[in-house]
mmCIF file of the N, C-alpha and C atoms, coordinates in Angstrom:
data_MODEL
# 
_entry.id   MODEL 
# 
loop_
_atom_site.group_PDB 
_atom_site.id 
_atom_site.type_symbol 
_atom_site.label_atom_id 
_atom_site.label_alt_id 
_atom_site.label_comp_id 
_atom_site.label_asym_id 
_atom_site.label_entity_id 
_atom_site.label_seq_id 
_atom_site.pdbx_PDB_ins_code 
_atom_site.Cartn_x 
_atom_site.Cartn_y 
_atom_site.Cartn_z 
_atom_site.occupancy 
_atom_site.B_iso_or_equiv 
_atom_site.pdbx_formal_charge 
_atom_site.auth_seq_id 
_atom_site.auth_comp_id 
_atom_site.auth_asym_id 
_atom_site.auth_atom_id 
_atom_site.pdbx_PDB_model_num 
ATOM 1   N N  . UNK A 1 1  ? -32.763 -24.091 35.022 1.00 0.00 ? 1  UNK A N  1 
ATOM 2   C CA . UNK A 1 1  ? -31.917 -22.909 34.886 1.00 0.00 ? 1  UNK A CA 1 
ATOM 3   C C  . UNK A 1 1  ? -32.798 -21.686 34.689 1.00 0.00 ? 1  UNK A C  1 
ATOM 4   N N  . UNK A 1 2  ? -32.163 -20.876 35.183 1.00 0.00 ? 2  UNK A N  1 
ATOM 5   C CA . UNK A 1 2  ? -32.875 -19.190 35.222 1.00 0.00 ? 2  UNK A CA 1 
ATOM 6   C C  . UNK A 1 2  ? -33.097 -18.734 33.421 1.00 0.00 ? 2  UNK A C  1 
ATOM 7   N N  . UNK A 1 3  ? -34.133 -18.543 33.045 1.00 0.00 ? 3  UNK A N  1 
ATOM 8   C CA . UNK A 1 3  ? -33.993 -17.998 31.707 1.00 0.00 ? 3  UNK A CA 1 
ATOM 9   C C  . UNK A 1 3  ? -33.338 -16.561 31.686 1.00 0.00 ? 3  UNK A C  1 
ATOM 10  N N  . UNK A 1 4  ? -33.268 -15.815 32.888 1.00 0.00 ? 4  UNK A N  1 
ATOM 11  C CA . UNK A 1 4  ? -32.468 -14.126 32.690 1.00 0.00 ? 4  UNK A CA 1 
ATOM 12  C C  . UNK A 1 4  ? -30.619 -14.664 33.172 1.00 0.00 ? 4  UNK A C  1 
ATOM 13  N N  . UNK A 1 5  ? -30.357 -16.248 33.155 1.00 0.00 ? 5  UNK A N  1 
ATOM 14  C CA . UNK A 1 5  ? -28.887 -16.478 33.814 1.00 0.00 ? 5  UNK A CA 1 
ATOM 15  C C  . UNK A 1 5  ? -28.439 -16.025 32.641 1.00 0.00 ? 5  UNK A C  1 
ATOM 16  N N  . UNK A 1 6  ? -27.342 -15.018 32.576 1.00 0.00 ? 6  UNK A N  1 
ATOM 17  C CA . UNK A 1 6  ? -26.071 -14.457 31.816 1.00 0.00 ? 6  UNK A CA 1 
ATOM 18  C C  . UNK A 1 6  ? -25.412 -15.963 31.214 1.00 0.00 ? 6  UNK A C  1 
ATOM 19  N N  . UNK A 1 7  ? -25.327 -16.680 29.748 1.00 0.00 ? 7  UNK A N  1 
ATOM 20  C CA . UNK A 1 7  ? -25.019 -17.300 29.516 1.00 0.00 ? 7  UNK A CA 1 
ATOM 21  C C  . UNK A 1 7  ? -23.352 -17.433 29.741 1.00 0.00 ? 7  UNK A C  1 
ATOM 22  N N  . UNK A 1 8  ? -22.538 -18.461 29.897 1.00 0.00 ? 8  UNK A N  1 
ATOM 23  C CA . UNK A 1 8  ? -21.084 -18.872 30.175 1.00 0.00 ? 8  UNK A CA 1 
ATOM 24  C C  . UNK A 1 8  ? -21.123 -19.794 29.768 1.00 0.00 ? 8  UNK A C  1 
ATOM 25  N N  . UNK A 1 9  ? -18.953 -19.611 29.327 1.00 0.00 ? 9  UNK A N  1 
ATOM 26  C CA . UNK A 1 9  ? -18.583 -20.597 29.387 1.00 0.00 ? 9  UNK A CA 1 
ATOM 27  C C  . UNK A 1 9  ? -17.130 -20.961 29.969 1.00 0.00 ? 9  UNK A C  1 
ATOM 28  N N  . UNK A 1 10 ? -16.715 -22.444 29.835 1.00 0.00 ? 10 UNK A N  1 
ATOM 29  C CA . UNK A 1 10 ? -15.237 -22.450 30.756 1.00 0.00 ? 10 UNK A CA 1 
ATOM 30  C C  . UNK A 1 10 ? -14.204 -21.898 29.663 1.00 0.00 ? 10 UNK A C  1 
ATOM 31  N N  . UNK A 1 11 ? -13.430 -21.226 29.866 1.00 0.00 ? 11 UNK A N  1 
ATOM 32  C CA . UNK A 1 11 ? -12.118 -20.890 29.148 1.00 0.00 ? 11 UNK A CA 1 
ATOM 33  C C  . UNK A 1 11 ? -11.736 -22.104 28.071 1.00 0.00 ? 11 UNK A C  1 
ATOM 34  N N  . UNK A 1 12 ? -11.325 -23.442 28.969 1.00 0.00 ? 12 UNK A N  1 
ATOM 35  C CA . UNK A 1 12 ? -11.063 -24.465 28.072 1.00 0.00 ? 12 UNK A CA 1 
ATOM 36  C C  . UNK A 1 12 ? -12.122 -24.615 27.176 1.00 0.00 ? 12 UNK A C  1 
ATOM 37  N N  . UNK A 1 13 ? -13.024 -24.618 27.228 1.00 0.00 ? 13 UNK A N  1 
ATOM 38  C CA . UNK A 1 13 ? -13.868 -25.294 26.336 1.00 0.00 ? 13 UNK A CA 1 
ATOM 39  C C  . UNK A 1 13 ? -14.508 -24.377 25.052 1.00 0.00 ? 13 UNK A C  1 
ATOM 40  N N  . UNK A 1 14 ? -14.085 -22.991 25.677 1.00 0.00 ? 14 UNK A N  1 
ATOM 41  C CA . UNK A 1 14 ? -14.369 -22.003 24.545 1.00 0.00 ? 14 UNK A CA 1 
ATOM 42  C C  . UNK A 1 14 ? -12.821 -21.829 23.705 1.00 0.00 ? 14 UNK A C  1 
ATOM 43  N N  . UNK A 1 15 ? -11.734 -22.734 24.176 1.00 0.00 ? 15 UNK A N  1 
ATOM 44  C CA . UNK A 1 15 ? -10.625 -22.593 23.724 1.00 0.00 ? 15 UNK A CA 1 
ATOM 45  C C  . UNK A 1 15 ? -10.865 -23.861 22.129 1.00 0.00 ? 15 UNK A C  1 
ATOM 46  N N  . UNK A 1 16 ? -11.428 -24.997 23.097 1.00 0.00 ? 16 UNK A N  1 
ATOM 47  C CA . UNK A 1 16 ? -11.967 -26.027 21.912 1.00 0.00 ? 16 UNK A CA 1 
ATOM 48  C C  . UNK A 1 16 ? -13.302 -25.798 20.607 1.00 0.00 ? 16 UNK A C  1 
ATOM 49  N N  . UNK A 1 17 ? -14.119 -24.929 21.373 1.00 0.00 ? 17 UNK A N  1 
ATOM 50  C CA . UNK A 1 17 ? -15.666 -24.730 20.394 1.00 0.00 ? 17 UNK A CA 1 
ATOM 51  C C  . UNK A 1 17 ? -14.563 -24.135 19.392 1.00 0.00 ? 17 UNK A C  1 
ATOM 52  N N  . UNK A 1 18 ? -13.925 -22.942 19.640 1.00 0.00 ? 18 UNK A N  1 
ATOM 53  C CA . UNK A 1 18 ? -13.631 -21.944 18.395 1.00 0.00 ? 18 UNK A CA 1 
ATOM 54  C C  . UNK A 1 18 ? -12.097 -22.973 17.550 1.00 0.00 ? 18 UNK A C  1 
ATOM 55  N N  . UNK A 1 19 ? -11.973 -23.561 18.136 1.00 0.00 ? 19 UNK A N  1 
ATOM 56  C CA . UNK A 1 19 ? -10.725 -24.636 17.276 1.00 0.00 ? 19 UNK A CA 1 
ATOM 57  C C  . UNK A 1 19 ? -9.673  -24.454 17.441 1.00 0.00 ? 19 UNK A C  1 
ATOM 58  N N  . UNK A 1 20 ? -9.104  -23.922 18.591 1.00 0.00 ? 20 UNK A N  1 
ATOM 59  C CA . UNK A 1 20 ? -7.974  -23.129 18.858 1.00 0.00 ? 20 UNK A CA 1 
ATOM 60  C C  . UNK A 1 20 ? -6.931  -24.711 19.352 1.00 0.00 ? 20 UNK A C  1 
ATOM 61  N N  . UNK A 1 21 ? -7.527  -25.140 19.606 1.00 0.00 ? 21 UNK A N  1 
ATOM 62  C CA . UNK A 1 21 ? -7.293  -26.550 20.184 1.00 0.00 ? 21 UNK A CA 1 
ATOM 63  C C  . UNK A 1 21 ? -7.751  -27.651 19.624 1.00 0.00 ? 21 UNK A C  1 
ATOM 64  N N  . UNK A 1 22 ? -6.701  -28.595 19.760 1.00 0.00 ? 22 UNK A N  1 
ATOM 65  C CA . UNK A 1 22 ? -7.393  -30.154 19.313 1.00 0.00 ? 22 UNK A CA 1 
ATOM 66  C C  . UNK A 1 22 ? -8.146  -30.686 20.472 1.00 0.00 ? 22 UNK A C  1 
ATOM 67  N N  . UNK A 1 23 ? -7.951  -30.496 21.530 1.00 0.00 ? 23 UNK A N  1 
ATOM 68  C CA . UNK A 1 23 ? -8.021  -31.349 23.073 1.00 0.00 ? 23 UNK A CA 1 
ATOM 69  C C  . UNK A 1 23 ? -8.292  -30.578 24.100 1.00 0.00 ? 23 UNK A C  1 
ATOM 70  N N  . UNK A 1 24 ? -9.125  -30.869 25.095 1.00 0.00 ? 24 UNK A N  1 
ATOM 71  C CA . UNK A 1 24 ? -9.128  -30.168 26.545 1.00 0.00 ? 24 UNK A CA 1 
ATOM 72  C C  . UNK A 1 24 ? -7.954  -29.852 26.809 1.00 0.00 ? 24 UNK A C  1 
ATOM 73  N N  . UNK A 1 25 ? -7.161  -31.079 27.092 1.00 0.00 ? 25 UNK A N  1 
ATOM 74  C CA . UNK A 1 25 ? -6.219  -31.507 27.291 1.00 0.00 ? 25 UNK A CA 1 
ATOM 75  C C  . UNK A 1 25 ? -5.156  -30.379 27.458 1.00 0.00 ? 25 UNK A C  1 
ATOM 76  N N  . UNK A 1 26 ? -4.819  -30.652 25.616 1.00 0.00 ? 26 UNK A N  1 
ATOM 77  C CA . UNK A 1 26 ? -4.295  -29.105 25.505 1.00 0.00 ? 26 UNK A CA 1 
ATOM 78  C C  . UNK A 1 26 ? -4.224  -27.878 25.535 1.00 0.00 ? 26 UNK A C  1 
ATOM 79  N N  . UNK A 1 27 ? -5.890  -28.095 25.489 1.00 0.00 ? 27 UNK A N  1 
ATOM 80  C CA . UNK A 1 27 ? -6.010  -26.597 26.732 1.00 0.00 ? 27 UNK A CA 1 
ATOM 81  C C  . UNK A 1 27 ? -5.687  -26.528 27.705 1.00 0.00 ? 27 UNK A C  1 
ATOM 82  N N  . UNK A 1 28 ? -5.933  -27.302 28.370 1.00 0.00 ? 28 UNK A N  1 
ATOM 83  C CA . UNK A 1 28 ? -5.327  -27.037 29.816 1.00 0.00 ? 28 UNK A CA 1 
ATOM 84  C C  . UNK A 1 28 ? -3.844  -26.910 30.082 1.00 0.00 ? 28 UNK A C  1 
ATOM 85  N N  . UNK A 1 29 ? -3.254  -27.538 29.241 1.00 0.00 ? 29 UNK A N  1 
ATOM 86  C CA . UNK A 1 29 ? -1.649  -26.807 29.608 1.00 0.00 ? 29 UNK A CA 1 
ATOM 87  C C  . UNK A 1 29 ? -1.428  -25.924 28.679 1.00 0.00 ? 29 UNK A C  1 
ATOM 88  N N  . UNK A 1 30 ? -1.878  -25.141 27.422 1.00 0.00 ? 30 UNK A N  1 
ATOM 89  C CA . UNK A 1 30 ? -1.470  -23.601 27.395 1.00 0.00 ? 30 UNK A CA 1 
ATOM 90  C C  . UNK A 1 30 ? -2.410  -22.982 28.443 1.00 0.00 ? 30 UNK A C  1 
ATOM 91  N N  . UNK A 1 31 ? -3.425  -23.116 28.993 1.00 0.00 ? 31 UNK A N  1 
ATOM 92  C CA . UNK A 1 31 ? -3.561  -22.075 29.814 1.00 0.00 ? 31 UNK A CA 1 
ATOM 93  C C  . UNK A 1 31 ? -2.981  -21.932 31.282 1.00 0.00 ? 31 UNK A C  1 
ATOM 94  N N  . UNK A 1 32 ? -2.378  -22.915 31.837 1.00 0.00 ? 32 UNK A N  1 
ATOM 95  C CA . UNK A 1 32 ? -1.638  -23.409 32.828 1.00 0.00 ? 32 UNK A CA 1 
ATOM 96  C C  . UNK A 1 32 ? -0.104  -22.503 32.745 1.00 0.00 ? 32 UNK A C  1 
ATOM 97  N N  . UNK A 1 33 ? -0.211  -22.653 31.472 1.00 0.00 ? 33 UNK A N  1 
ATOM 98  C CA . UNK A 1 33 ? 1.470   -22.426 30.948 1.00 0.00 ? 33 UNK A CA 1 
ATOM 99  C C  . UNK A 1 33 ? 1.530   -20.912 31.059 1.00 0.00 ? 33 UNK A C  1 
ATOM 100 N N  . UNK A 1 34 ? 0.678   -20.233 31.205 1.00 0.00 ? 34 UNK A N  1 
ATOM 101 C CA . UNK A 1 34 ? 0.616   -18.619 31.050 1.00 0.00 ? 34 UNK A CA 1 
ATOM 102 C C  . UNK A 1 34 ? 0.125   -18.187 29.282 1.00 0.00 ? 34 UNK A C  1 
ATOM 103 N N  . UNK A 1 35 ? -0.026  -18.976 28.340 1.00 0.00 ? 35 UNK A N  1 
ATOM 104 C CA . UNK A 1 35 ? 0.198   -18.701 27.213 1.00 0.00 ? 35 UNK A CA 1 
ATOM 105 C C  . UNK A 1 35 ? -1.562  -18.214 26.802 1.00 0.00 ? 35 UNK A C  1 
ATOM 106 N N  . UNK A 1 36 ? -2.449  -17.859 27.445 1.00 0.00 ? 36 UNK A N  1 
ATOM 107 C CA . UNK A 1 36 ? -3.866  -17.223 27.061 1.00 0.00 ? 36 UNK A CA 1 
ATOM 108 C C  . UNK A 1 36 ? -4.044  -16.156 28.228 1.00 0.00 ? 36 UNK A C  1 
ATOM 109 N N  . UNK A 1 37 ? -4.416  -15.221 27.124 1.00 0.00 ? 37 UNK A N  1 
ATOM 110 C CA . UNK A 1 37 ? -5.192  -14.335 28.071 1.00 0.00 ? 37 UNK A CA 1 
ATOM 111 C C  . UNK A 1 37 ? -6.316  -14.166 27.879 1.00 0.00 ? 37 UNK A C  1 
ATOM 112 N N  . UNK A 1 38 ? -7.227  -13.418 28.831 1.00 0.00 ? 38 UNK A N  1 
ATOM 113 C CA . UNK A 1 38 ? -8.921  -13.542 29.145 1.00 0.00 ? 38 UNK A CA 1 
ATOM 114 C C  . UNK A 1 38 ? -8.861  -11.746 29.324 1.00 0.00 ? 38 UNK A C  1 
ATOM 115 N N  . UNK A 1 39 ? -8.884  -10.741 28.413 1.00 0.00 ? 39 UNK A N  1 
ATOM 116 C CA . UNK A 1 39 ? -9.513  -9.157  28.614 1.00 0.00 ? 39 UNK A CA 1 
ATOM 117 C C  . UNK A 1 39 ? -8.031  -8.630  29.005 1.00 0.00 ? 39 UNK A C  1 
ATOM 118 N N  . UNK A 1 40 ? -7.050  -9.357  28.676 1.00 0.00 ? 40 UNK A N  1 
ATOM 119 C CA . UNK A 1 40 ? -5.591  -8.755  28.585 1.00 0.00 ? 40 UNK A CA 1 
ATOM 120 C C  . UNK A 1 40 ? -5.080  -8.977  29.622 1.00 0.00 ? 40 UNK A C  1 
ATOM 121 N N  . UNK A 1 41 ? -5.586  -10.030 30.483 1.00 0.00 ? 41 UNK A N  1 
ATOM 122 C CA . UNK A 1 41 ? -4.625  -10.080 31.544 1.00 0.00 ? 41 UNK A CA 1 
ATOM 123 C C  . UNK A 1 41 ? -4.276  -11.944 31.722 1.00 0.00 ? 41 UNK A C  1 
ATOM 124 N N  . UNK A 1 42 ? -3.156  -11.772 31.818 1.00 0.00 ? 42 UNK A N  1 
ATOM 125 C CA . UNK A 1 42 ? -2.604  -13.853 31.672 1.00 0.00 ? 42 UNK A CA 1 
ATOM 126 C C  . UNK A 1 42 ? -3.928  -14.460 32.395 1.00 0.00 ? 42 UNK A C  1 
ATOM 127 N N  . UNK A 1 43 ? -4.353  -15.518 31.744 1.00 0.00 ? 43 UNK A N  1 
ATOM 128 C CA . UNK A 1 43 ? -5.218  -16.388 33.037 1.00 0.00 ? 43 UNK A CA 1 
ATOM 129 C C  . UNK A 1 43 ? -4.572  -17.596 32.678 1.00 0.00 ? 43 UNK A C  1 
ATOM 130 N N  . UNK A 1 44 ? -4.397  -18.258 33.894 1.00 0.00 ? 44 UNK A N  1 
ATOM 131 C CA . UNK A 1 44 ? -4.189  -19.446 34.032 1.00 0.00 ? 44 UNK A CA 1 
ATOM 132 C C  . UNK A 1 44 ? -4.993  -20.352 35.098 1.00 0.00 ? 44 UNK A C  1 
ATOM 133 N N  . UNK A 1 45 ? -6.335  -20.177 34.496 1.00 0.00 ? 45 UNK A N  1 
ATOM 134 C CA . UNK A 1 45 ? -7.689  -20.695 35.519 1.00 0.00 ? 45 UNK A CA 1 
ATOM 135 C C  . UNK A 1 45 ? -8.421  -21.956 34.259 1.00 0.00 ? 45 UNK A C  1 
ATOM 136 N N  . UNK A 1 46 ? -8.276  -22.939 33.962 1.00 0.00 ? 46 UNK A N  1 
ATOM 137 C CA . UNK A 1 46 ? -8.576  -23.420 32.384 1.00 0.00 ? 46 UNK A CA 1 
ATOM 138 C C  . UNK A 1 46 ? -10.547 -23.527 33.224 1.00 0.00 ? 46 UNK A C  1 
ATOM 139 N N  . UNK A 1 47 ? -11.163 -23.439 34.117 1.00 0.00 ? 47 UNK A N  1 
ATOM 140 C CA . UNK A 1 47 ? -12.176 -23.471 34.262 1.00 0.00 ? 47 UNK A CA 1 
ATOM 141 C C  . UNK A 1 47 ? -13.051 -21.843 34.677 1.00 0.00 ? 47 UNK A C  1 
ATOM 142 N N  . UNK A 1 48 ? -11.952 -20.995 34.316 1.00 0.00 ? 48 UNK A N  1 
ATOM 143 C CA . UNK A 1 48 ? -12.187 -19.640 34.490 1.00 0.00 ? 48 UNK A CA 1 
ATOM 144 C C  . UNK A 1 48 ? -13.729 -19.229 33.196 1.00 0.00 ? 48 UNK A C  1 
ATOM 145 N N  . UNK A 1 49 ? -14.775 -18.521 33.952 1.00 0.00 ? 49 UNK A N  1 
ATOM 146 C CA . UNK A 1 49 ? -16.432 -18.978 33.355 1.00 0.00 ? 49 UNK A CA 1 
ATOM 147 C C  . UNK A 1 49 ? -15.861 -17.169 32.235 1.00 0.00 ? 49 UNK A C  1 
ATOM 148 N N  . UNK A 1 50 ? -15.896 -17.563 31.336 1.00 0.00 ? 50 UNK A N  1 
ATOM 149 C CA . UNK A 1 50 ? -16.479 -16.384 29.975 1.00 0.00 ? 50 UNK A CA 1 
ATOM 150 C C  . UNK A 1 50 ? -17.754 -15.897 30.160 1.00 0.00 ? 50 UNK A C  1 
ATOM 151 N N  . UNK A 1 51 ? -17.889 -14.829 29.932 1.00 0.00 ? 51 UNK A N  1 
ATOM 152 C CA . UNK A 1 51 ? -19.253 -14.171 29.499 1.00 0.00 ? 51 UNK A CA 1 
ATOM 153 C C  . UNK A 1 51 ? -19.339 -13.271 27.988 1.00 0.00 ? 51 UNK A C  1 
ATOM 154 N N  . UNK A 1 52 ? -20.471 -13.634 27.373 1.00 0.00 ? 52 UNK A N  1 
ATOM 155 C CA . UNK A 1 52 ? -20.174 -12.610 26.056 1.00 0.00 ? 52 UNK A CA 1 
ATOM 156 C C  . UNK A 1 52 ? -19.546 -10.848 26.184 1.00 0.00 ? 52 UNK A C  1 
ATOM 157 N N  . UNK A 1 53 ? -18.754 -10.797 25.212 1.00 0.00 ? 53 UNK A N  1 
ATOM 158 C CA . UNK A 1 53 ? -17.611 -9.897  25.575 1.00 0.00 ? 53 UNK A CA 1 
ATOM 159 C C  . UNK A 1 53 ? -16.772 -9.561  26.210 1.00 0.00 ? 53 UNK A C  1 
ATOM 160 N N  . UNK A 1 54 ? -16.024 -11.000 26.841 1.00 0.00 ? 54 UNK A N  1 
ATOM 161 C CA . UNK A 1 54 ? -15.023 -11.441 27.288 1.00 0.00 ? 54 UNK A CA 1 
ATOM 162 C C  . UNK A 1 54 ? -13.849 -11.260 25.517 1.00 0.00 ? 54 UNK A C  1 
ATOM 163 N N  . UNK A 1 55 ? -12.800 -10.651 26.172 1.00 0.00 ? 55 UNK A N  1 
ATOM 164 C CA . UNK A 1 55 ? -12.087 -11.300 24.495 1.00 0.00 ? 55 UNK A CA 1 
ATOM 165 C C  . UNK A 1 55 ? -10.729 -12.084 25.109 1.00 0.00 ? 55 UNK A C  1 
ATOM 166 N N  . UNK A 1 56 ? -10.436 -13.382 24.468 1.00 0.00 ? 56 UNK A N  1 
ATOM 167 C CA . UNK A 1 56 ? -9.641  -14.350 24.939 1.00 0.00 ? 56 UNK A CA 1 
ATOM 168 C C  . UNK A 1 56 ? -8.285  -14.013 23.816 1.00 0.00 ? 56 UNK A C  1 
ATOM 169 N N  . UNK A 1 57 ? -7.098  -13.931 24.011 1.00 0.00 ? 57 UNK A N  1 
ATOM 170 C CA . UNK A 1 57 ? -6.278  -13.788 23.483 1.00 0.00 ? 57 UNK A CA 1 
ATOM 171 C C  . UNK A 1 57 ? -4.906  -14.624 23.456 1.00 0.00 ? 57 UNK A C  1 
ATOM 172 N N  . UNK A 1 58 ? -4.809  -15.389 21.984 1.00 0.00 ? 58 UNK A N  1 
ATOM 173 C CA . UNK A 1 58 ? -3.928  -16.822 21.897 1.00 0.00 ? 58 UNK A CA 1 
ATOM 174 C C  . UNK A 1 58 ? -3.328  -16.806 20.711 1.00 0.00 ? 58 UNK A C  1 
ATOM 175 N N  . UNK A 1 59 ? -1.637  -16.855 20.879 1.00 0.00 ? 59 UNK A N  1 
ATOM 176 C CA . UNK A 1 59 ? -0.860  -16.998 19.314 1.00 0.00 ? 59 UNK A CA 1 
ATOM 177 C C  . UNK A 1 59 ? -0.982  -15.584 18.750 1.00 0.00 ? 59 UNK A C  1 
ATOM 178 N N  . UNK A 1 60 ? -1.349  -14.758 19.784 1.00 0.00 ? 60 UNK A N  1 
ATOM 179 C CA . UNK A 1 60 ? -1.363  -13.172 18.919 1.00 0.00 ? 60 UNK A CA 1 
ATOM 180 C C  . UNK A 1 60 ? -3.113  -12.759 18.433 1.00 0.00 ? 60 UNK A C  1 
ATOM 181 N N  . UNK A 1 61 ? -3.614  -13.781 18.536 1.00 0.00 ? 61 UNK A N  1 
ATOM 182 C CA . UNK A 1 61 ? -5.175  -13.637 17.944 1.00 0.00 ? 61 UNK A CA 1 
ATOM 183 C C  . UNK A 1 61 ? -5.513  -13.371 19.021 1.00 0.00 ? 61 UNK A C  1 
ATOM 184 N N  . UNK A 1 62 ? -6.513  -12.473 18.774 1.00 0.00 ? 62 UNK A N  1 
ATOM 185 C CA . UNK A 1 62 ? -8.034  -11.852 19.718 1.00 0.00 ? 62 UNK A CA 1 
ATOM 186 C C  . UNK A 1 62 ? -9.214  -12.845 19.183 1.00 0.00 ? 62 UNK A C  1 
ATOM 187 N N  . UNK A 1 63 ? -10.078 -13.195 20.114 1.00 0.00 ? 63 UNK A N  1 
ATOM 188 C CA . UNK A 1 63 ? -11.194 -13.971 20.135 1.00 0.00 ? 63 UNK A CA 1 
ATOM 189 C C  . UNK A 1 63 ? -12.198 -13.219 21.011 1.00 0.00 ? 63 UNK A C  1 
ATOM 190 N N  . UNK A 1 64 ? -13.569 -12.515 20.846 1.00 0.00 ? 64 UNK A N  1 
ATOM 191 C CA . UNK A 1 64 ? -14.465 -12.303 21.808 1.00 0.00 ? 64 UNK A CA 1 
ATOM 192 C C  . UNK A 1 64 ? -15.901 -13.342 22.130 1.00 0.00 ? 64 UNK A C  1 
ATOM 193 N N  . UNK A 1 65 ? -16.131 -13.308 22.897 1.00 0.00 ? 65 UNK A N  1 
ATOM 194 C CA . UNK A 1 65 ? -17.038 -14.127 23.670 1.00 0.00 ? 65 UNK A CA 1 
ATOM 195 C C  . UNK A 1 65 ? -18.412 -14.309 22.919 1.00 0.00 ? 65 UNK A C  1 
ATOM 196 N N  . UNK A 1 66 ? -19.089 -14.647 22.246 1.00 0.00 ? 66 UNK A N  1 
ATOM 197 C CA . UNK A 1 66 ? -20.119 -14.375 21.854 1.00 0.00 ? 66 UNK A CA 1 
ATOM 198 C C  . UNK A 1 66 ? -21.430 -15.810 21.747 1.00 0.00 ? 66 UNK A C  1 
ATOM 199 N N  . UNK A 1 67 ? -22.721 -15.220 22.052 1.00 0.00 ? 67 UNK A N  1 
ATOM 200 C CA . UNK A 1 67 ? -23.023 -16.475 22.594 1.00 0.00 ? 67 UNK A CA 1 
ATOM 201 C C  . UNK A 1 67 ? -24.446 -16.257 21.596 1.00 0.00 ? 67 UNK A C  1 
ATOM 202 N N  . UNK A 1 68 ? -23.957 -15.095 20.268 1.00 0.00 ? 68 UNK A N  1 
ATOM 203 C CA . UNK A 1 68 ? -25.088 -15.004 19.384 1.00 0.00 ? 68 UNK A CA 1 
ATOM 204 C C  . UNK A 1 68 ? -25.003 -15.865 18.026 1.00 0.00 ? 68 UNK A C  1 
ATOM 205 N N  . UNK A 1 69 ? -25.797 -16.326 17.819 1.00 0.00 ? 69 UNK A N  1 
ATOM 206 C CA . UNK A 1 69 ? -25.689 -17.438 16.135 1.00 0.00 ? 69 UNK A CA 1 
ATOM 207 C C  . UNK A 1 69 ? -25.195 -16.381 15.103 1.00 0.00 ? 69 UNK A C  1 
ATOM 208 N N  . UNK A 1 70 ? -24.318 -17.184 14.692 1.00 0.00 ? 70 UNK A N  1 
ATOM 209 C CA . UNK A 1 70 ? -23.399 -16.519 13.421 1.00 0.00 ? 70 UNK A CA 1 
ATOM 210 C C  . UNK A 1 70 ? -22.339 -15.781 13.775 1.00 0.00 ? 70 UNK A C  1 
ATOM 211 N N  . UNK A 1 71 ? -21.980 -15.045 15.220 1.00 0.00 ? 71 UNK A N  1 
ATOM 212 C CA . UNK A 1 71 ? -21.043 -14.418 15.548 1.00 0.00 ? 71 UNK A CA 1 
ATOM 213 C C  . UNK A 1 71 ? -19.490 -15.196 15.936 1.00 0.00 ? 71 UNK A C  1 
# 
């Protein structure tokens, strides 16, 4: 891998790191379902790639992208 590649990640799986979710699983059908958005607009892509300062929005909570320790 490129050390200057812009770090990412998939929607689902940044839906699971931050705990928003028990399961892929269940990620994948709220984001299917219309129920997340990705920078305010519905996504329903559950392999749609994040980049830091992306902000994901679920249940009314804002989440931003961050790919720094401790953030």
């Amino acid at each position: 891998m490129n050390a200057d590649a812009t770090p990412t990640i998939r929607l689902d799986q940044f839906m699971k790191v931050m705990g928003l979710v028990g399961t892929g699983g269940q990620a994948k059908l709220l984001i299917q379902n219309g129920d997340v958005q990705v920078n305010g607009v519905v996504e329903t892509r559950r392999r749609k790639m994040l980049k830091s300062g992306d902000q994901v929005t679920f249940e009314g909570d804002l989440h931003t992208v961050s790919f720094e320790p401790g953030t």
